[in-house]
KOLRO-673022 format. One record per residue (C-alpha): residue number from 1; residue in one letter; chain; x, y, z. Coordinates in steps of 0.05 Angstrom, whole numbers, plus 32768, in hexadecimal, padded with zeros to 4 digits. Each point is the difference from the previous one (the first is absolute). Layout:
N
NUM/a/A/X/Y/Z
...
//
This chain:
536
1/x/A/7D91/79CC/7AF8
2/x/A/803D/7FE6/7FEE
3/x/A/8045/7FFD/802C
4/x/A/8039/8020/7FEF
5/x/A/802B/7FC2/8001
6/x/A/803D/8028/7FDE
7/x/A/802F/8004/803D
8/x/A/7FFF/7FD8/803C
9/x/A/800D/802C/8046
10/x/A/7FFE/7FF6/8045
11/x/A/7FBD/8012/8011
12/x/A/800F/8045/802E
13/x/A/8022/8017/7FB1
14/x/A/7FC3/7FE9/7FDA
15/x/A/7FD7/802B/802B
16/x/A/8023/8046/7FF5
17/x/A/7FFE/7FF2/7FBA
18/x/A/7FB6/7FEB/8003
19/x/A/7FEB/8044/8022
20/x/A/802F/8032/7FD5
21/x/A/7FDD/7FD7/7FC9
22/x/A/7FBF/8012/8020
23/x/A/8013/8054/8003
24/x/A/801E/8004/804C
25/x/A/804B/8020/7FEC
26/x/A/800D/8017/8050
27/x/A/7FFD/7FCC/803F
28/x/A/8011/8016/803E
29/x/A/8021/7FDA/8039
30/x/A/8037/7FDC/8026
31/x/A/8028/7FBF/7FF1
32/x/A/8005/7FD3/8036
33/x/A/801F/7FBC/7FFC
34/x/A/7FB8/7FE4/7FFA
35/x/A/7FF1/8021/7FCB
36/x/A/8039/8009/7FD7
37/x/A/7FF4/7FE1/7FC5
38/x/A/7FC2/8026/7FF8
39/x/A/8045/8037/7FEB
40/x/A/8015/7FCD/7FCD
41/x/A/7FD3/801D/7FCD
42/x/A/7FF1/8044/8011
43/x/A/803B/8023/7FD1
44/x/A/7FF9/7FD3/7FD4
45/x/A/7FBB/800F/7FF1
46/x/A/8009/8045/7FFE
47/x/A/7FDF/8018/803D
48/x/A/8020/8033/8030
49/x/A/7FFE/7FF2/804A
50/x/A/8005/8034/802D
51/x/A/801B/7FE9/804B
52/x/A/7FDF/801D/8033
53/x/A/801A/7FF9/8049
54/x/A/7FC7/7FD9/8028
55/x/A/7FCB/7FCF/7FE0
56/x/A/7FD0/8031/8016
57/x/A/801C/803C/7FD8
58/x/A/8004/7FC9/7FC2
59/x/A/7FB1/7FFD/8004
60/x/A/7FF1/804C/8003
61/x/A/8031/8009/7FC9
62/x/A/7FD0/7FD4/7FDE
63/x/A/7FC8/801F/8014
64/x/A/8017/8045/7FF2
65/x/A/8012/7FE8/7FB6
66/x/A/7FB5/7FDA/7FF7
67/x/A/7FE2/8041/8010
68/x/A/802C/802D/7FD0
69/x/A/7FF5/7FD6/7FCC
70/x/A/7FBC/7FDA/8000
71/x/A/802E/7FBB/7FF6
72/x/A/800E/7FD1/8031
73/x/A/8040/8007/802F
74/x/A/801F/7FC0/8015
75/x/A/8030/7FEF/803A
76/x/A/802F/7FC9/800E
77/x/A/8009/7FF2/8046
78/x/A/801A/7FBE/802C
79/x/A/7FE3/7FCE/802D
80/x/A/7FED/8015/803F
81/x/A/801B/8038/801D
82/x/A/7FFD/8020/7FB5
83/x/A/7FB8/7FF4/7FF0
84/x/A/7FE8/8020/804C
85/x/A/8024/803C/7FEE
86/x/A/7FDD/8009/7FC3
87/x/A/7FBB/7FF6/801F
88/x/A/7FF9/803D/8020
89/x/A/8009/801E/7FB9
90/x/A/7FD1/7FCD/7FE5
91/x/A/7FC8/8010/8030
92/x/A/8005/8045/7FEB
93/x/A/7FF9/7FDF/7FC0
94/x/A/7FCB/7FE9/8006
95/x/A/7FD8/8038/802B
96/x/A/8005/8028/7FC6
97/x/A/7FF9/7FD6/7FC3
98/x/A/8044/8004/7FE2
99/x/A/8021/7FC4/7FCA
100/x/A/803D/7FE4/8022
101/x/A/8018/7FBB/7FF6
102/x/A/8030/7FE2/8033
103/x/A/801E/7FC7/7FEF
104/x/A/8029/7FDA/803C
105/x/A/8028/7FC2/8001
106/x/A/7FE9/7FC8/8037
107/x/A/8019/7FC8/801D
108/x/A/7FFF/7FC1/7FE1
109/x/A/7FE6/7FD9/8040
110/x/A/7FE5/800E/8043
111/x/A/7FD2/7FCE/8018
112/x/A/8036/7FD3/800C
113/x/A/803C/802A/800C
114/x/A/8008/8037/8036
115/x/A/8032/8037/800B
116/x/A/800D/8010/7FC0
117/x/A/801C/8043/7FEC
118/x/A/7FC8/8030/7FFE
119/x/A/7FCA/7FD1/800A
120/x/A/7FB9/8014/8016
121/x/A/7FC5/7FD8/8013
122/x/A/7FDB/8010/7FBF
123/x/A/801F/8038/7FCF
124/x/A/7FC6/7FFA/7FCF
125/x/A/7FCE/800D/8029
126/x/A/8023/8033/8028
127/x/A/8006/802B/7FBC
128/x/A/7FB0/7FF0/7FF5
129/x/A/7FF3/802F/8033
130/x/A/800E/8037/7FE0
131/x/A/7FFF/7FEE/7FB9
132/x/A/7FCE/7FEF/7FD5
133/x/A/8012/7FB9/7FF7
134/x/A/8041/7FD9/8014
135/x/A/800E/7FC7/7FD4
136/x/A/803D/7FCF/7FFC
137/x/A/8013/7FE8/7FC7
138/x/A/8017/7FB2/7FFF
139/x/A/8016/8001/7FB6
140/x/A/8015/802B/7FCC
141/x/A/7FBF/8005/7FDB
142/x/A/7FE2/8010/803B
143/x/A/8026/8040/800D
144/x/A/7FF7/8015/7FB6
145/x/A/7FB7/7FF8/800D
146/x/A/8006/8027/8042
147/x/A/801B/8034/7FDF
148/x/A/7FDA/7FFF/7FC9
149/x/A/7FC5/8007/802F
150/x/A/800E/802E/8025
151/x/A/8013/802E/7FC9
152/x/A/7FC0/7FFA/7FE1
153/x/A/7FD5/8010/8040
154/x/A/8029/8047/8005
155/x/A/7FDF/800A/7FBA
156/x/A/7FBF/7FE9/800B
157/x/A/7FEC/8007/8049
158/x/A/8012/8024/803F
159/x/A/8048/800F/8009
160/x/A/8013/7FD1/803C
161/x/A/804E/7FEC/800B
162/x/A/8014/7FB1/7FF6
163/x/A/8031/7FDC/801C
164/x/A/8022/7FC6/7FE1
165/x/A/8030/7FC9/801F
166/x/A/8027/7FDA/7FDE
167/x/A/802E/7FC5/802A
168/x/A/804A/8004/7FF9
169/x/A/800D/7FC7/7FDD
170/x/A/7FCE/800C/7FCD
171/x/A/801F/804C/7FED
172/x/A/803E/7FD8/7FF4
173/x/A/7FEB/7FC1/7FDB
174/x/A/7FFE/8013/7FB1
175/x/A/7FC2/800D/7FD9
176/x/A/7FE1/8003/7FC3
177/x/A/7FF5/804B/7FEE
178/x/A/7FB0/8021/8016
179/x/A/7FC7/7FF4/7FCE
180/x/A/7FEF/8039/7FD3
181/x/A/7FDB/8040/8020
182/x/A/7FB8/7FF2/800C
183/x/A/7FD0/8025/7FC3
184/x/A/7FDF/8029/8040
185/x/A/7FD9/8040/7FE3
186/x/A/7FFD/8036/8045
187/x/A/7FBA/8023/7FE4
188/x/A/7FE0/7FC0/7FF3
189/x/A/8015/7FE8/8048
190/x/A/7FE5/8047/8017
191/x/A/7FB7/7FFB/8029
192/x/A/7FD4/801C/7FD5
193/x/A/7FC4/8033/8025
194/x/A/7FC3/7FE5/7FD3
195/x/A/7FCA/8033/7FE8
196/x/A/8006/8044/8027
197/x/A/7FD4/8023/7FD9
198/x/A/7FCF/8002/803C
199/x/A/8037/8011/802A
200/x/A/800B/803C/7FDC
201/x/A/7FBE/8017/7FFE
202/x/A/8002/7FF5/804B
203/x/A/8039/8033/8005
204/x/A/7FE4/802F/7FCE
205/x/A/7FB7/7FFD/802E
206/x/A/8029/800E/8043
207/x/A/7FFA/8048/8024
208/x/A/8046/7FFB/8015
209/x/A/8028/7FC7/7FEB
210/x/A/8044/7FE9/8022
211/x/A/8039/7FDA/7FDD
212/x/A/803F/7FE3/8036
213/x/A/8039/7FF1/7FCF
214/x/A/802F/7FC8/801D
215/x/A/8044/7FE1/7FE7
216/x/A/7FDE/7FCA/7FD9
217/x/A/7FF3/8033/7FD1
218/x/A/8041/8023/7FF4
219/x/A/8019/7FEF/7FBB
220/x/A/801C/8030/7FC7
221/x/A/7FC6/802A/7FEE
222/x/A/7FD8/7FFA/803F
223/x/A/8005/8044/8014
224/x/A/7FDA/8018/7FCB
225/x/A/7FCB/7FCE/7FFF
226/x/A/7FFC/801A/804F
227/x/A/7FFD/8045/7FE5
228/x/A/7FCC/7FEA/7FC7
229/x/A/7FD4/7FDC/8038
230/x/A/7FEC/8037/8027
231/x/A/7FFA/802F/7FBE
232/x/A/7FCF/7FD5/7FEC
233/x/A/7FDE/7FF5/8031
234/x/A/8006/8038/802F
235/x/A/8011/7FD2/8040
236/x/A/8034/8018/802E
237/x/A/803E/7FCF/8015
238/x/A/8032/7FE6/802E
239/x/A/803D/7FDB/7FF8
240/x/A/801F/7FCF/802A
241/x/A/8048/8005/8013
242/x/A/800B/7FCE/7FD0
243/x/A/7FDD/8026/7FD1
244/x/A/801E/803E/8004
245/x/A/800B/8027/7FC3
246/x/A/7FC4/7FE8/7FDA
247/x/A/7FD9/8041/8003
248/x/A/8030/804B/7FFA
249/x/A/8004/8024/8034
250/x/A/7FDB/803C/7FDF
251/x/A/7FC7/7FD7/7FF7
252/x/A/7FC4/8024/8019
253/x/A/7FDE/7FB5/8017
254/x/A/8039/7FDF/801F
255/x/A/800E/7FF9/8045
256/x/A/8037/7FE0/7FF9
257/x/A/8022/7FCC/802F
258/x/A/7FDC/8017/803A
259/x/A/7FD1/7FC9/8009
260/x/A/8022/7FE7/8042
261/x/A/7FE9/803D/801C
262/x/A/7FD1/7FFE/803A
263/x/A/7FD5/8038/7FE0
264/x/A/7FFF/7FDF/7FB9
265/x/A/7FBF/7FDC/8016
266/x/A/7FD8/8044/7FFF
267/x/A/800D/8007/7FB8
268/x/A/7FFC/7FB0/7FF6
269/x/A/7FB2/7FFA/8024
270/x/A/7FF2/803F/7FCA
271/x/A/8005/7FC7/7FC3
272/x/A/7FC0/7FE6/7FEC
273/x/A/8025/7FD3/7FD1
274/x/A/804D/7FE8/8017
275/x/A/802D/7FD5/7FCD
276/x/A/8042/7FEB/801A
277/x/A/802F/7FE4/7FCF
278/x/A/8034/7FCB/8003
279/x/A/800A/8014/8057
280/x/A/7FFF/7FD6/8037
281/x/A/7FE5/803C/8035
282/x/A/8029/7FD5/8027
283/x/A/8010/801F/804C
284/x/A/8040/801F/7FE0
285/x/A/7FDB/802B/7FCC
286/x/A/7FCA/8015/802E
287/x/A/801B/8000/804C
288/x/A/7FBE/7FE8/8010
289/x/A/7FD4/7FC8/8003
290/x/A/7FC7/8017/7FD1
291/x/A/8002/8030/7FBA
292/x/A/7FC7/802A/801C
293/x/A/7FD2/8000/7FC4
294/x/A/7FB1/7FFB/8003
295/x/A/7FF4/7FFF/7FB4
296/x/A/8006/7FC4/7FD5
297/x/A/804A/7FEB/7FFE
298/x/A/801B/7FD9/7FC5
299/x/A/8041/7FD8/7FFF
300/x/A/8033/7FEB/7FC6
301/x/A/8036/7FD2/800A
302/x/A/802D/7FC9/7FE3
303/x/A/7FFA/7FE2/803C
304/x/A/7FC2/7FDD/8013
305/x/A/8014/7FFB/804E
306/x/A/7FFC/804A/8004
307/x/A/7FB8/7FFF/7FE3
308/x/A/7FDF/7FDC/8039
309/x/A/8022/8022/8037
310/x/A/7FE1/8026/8043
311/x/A/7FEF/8041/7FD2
312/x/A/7FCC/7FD2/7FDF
313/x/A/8000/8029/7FC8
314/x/A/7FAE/8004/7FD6
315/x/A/8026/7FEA/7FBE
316/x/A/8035/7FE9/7FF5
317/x/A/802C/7FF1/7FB7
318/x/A/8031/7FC7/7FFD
319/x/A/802E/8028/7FC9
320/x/A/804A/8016/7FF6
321/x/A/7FF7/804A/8015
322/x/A/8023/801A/7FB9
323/x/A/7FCD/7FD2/7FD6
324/x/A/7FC4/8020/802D
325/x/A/8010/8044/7FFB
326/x/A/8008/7FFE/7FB4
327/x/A/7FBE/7FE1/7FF8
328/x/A/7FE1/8033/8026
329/x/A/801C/803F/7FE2
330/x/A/7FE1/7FDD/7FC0
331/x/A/7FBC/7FF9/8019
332/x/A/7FFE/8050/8019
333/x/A/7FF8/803C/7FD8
334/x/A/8020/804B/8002
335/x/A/8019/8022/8030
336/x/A/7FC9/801E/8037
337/x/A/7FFF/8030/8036
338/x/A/8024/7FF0/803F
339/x/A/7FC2/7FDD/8031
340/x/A/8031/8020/803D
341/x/A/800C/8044/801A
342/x/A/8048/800A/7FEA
343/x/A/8004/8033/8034
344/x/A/7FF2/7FD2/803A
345/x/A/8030/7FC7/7FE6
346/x/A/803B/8039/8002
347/x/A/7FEB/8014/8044
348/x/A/7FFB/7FB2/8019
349/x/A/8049/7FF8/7FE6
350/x/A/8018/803C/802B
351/x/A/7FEA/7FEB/8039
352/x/A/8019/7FB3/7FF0
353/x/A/8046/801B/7FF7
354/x/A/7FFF/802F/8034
355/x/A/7FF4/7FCC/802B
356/x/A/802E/7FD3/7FE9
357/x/A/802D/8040/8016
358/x/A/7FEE/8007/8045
359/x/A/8008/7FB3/800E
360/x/A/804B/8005/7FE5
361/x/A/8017/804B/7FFF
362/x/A/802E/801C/7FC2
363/x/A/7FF4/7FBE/7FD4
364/x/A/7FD7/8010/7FC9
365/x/A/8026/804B/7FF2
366/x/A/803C/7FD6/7FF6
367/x/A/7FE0/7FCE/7FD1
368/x/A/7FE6/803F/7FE0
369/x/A/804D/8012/7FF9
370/x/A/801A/7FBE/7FE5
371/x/A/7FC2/8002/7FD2
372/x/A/8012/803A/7FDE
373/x/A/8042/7FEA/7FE3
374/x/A/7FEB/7FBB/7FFC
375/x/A/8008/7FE5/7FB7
376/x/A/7FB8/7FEF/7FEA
377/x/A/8022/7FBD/7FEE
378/x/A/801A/7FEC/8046
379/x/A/7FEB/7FC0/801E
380/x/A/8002/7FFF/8051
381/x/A/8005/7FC4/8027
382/x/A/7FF1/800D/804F
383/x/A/800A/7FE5/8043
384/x/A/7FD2/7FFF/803C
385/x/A/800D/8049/801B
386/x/A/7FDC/8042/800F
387/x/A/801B/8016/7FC7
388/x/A/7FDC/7FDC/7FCF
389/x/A/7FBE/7FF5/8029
390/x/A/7FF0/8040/7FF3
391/x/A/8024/8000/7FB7
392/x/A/7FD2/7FCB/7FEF
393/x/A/7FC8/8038/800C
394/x/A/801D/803F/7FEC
395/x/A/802F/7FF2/7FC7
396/x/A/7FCF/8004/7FBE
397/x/A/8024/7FD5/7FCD
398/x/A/8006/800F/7FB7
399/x/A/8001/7FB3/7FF0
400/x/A/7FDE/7FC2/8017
401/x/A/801D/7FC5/8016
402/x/A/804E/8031/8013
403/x/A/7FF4/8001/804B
404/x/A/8007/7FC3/8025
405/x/A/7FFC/7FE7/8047
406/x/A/7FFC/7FC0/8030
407/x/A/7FBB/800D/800D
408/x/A/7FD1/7FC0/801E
409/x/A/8044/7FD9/801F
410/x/A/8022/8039/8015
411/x/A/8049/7FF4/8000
412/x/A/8029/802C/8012
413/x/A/8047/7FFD/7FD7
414/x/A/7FD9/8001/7FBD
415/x/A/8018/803A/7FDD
416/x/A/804C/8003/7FF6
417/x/A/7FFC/7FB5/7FDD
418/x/A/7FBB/800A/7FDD
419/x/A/8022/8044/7FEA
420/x/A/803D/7FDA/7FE0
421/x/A/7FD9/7FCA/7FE0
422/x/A/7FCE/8036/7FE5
423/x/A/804D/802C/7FE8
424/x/A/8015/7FBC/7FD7
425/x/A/7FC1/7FF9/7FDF
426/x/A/8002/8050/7FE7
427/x/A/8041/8017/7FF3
428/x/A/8009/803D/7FF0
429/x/A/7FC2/8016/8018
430/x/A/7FF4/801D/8052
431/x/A/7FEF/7FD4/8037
432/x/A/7FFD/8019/804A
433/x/A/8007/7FE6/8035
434/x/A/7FD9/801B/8043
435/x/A/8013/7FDB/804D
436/x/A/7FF9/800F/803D
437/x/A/803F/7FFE/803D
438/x/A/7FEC/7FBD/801B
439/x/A/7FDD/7FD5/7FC4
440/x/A/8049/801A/7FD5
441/x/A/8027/7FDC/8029
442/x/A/7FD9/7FB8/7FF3
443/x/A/801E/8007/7FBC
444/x/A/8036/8029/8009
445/x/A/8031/7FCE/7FE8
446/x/A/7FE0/8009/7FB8
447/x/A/802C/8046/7FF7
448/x/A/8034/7FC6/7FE8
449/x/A/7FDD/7FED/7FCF
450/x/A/7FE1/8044/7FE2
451/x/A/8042/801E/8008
452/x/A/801E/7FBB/7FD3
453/x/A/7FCC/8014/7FD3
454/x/A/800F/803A/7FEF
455/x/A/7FBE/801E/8009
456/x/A/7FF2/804F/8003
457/x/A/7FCA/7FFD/8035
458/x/A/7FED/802E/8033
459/x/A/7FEA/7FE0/8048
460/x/A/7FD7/8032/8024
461/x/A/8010/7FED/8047
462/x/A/7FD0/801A/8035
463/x/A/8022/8000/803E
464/x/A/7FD8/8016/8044
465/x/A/8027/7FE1/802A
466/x/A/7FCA/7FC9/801B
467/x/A/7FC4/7FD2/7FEE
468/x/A/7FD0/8048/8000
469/x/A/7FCE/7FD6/7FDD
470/x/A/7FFD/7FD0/8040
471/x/A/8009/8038/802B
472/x/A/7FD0/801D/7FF5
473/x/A/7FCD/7FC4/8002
474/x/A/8017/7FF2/8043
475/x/A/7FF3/8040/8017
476/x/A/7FC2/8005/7FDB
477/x/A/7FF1/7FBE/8024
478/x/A/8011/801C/804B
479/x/A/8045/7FD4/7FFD
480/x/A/8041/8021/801B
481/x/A/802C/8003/7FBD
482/x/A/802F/7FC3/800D
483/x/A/802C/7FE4/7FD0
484/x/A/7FFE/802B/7FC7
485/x/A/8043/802A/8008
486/x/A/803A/7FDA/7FE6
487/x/A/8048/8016/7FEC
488/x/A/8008/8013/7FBE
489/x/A/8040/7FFE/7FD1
490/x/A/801E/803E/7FE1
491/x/A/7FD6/7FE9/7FC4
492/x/A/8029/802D/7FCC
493/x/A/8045/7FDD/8023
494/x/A/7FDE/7FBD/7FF1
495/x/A/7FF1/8012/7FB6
496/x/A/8042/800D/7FF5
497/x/A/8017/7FCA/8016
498/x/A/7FDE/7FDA/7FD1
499/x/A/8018/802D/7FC6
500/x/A/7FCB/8021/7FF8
501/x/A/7FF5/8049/7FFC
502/x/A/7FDD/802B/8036
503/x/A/7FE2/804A/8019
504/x/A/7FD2/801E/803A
505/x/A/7FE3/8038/7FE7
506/x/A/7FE3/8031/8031
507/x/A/7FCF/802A/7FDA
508/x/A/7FCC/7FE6/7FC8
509/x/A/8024/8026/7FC7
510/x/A/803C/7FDA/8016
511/x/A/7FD5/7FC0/7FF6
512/x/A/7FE8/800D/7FC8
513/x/A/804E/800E/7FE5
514/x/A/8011/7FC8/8020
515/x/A/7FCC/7FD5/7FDE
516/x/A/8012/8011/7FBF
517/x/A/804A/7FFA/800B
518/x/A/7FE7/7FB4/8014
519/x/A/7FE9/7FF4/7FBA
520/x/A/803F/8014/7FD7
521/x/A/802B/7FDE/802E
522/x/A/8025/7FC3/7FED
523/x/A/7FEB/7FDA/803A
524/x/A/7FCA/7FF6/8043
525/x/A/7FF9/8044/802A
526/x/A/7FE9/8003/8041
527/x/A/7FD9/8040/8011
528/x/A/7FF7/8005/8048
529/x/A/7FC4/8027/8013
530/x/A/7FEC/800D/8046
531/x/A/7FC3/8027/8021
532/x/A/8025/8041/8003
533/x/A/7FF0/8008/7FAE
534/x/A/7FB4/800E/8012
535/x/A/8012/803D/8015
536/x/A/8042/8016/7FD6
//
């Protein structure tokens, strides 16, 4: 590969122009005086940076954008202080296998110098505990390969985020340009599932097959290759929460996302033949320890860690989910007769939601509501709240891969940034955002930067008033409620204030209004909704 020796930059330049070169055209971030010449380049190359208000925002903006788009979403942060605050957002990151690329400055010497200006003990490997890999880079063809690296394992493997670091005298010493992009060919990289033939026959032999559809499969036409699946094969399905959307919800052999369920493992044990694709059945997707099954199980995934894991799954395919399911719709036939009582599936998912009712009263008629007026389009980013635990369940997407929360890590303060990173990478088209009273205000600051934007997005603010969810463990648990009432703001007021617009409706046609009034508005709304809605 040769260099682009045309113009010599400082290094911090040569790298903006190196990744708008390699198709990123939005970083997110904040200059620091560590990292400013990482800002020498950036309008120059053409790239737009949007400034978020805390390091930590800068990462779920990134985020956010990776998962609108399927690209990578890259964040500039500082030394120190900087790179912590985006960890949180990288260890979200990584929980749920999303392409960001941070790229930090770093101090040019430590061993021998103390008391420097944010100076930590070790910043790489800090940021290796929640990335995939935390690198420094000592030269400038060592960041180009960084990068270069790390762009070509989003292609080709499991979407991990990287961090980068790059010492402060380096970013400013000038460079010859990056090398030339890397021939890298994403389906070739792809695992490949081998000969399923006998895999199929398997499926087409079973009494009463059982697919589990999970993220790793979401890509554009993956809801009807879900659809086509059971079809043909007359197997009844779940989908994770990441998964949701894959199968309609007027599919007569889908459960939908209700495999974290306690009572899912009645209909699980009634598989003779259970094929989960491109899904951890991590704790998060199950709220258990075990899947339930006594048939064969059979697991798919990019990532070979997953395959050897405590389910200890009787087969098991090393394969990128997409590639697998494609060869297997090849190697079946027609359409067949469903293998499952449709009947009993429908009744099983009325008595999964209406559970998911009593646990949090008046939810699920309001995501009913908001569904209804939804635009088929929308893509919902959402907090840790009541609100979306049991949207997660109830709310039947029309698309795969629009709904997305900080499931696995957990951290709360996801939405509102992941919402305005997911806004820049679609405009014109809807994104939502859905918080709760307390996790809003770990972000809250971000209303700057939407509002700066520009960006005509309604924030669904679910505001009870306390930390119900922990409230209710506590008292599940036999523990006085303690610490889980705190003062709120006059969260319209505070909207405001920001420049933003705001409205508390108080019945659910006014929320639906309001909703829609969100979307043609020339700038963020907040739509306060509060318990009393349930029964409007």
């Amino acid at each position: 590969m040769a260099a682009n020796t045309d113009v010599m930059r400082p290094l911090g330049a040569q790298i903006s122009h190196m990744l708008k070169a390699r198709g990123v055209d939005t970083i997110f971030g904040i200059p620091g005086v560590h990292n400013v010449e990482m800002y020498r380049g950036i309008e120059e190359a053409g790239i737009r940076h949007v400034l978020a208000r805390h390091e930590q925002g800068a990462a779920f903006m990134a985020d956010g954008y990776a998962r609108a788009t399927g690209k990578p979403g890259v964040c500039y942060v500082i030394t120190g202080p900087g790179l912590c605050n985006a960890m949180t957002a990288l260890g979200q990151a990584y929980s749920d296998s999303v392409s960001v690329l941070a790229i930090s400055s770093c101090l040019d010497e430590t061993a021998a110098r103390r008391g420097q200006l944010h100076q930590m003990l070790d910043q790489r490997a800090a940021a290796g505990t929640v990335c995939d890999w935390s690198e420094e880079a000592r030269t400038a063809q060592a960041a180009y390969g960084l990068i270069d690296r790390a762009l070509t394992e989003f292609r080709t493997e499991r979407k991990r985020p990287k961090h980068m670091q790059v010492p402060i005298a380096l970013l400013g010493a000038v460079a010859e340009g990056a090398p030339e992009a890397p021939g890298v060919d994403a389906a070739a990289g792809l695992r490949q599932p081998g000969d399923v033939s006998g895999l199929a026959a398997d499926v087409l032999a079973a009494k009463k097959p059982m697919f589990i559809f999970g993220g790793g499969m979401v890509r554009d036409g993956a809801e009807a290759d879900a659809a086509a699946l059971l079809a043909r094969t007359g197997a009844a399905g779940f989908t994770t929460y990441a998964g949701g959307g894959l199968l309609a919800a007027d599919n007569p052999l889908s459960f939908g996302c209700y495999l974290g369920r306690p009572d899912s493992v009645s209909q699980i044990r009634q598989a003779d033949l259970v094929i989960a694709i491109g899904t951890e059945l991590s704790e998060c997707d199950l709220w258990r320890n075990e899947l339930g099954h006594e048939g064969t199980l059979v697991r798919v995934d990019i990532d070979p860690k997953v395959l050897g894991d405590e389910h200890r799954a009787e087969q098991v395919i090393h394969a990128d989910a997409g590639t697998f399911v494609s060869a297997l719709l090849a190697a079946l036939g027609d359409e067949i007769a469903p293998k499952w009582d449709v009947r009993e599936i429908a009744a099983a998912k009325a008595r999964f939601r209406a559970e998911t009712d009593s646990e949090r009263p008046g939810i699920a008629d309001i995501c009913d509501a908001l569904r209804a007026v939804m635009p088929e389009d929308a893509m919902v980013y959402s907090d840790m709240t009541q609100f979306a635990y049991v949207a997660k369940e109830v709310w039947d997407m029309p698309r795969a891969g629009h709904w997305h929360h900080p499931t696995g890590f957990g951290t709360l303060g996801y939405a509102l940034p992941a919402a305005i990173g997911g806004a820049v990478a679609r405009p014109g088209l809807p994104t939502v955002c859905v918080a709760g009273d307390y996790g809003f205000q770990y972000t809250i600051q971000e209303l700057g930067a939407a509002v700066e934007l520009g960006l005509p997005m309604p924030i669904l603010l679910w505001d009870n008033g306390k930390l119900k969810e922990i409230e209710d463990s506590m008292v599940a648990s036999q523990i006085a409620p303690n610490a889980v009432v705190a003062m709120n703001p006059d969260f319209c007021k505070l909207a405001e204030a920001y420049g933003a617009l705001s409205t508390a409706p108080q019945t659910v046609e006014e929320l639906q209004a309001a909703l829609g009034a969100a979307f043609a508005a020339d700038r963020p709304t907040l739509i306060h909704m509060t318990p009393v809605l349930s029964a409007g």
